[in-house]
N, C-alpha and C positions, 0 to 999 in steps of 0.2 A: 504494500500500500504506500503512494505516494500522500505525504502530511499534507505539504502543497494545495494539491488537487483535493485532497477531502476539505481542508479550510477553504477552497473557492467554492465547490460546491454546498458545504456548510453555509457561506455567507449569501449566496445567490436563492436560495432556500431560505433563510431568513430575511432578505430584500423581498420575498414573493409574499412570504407569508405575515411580516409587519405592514405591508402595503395592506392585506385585505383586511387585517385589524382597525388600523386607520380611518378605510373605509366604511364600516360595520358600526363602528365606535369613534368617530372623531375627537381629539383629545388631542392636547398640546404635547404630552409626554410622548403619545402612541409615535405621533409624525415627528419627531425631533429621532427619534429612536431607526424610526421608517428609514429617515433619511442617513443616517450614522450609518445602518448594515448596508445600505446602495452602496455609501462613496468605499467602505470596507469591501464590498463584491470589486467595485471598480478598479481599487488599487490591487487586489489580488489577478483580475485578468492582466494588467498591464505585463508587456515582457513574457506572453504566452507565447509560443512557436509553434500550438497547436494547428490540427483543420480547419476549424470553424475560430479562431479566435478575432479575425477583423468584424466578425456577423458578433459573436458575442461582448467585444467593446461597445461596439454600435450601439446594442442593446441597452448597454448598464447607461450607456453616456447620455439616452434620448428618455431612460427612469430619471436620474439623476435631473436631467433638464425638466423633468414636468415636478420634481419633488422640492425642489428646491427653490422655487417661485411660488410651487404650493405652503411651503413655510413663511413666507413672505408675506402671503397673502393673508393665510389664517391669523396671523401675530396680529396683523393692519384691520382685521374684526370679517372678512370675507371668507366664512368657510365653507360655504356652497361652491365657491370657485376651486378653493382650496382643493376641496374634494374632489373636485372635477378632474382636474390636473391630476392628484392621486390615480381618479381611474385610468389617463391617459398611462401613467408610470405600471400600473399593473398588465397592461396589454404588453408592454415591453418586458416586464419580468418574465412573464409567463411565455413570452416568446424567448428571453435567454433561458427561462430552464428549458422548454422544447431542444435549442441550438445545445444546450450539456446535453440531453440524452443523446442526442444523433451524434453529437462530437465524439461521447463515450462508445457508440454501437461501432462508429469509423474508428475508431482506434484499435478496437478489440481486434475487428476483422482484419486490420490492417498488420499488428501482432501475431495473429495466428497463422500468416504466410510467412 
């Protein structure tokens, strides 16, 4: 087992799943928190050499850009926006965890030759 690869997908897995908290429950703590395991997902991809690793920066970068104006916005008393922008950031988690499975499947196959 690579440590690495289990703390990126550890953090990309908590980026998906504090987004839907956030969502469900909006709270100052939940999104401040939301947003901490994103830029932790993000700096963990950086300096991948993986298959899919330019589709999975992508990903964290365009969470990242709707969670972080969503923070902005809620503090400013806008959490109807706030949130909004949340669910734009969960379409992309849930698209980077998609991009770890396939990147995990292409690897494996790719090993086994």
């Amino acid at each position: 087992m690579k440590l690495r690869k289990i703390l990126t997908h550890f953090f990309i897995l908590m980026a998906l799943t504090t987004n839907i908290s956030f969502i469900v429950s909006p709270n100052p703590y939940e999104l401040a928190f939301t947003i901490s395991m994103n830029l932790f997902a993000t700096i963990l991809k950086m300096g991948e050499g993986k298959v899919l690793s330019n589709e999975l920066m992508a990903s964290s970068l365009a969470a990242d850009l709707h969670l972080i104006p969503a923070g902005f916005l809620y503090f400013l008393g806008d959490v109807e926006e706030a949130t909004g922008l949340a669910m734009g950031a969960l379409a992309a988690n849930i698209i980077s965890v998609v991009l770890g499975i396939v990147e995990t499947i292409i690897v494996s196959f790719i090993e086994e030759e």
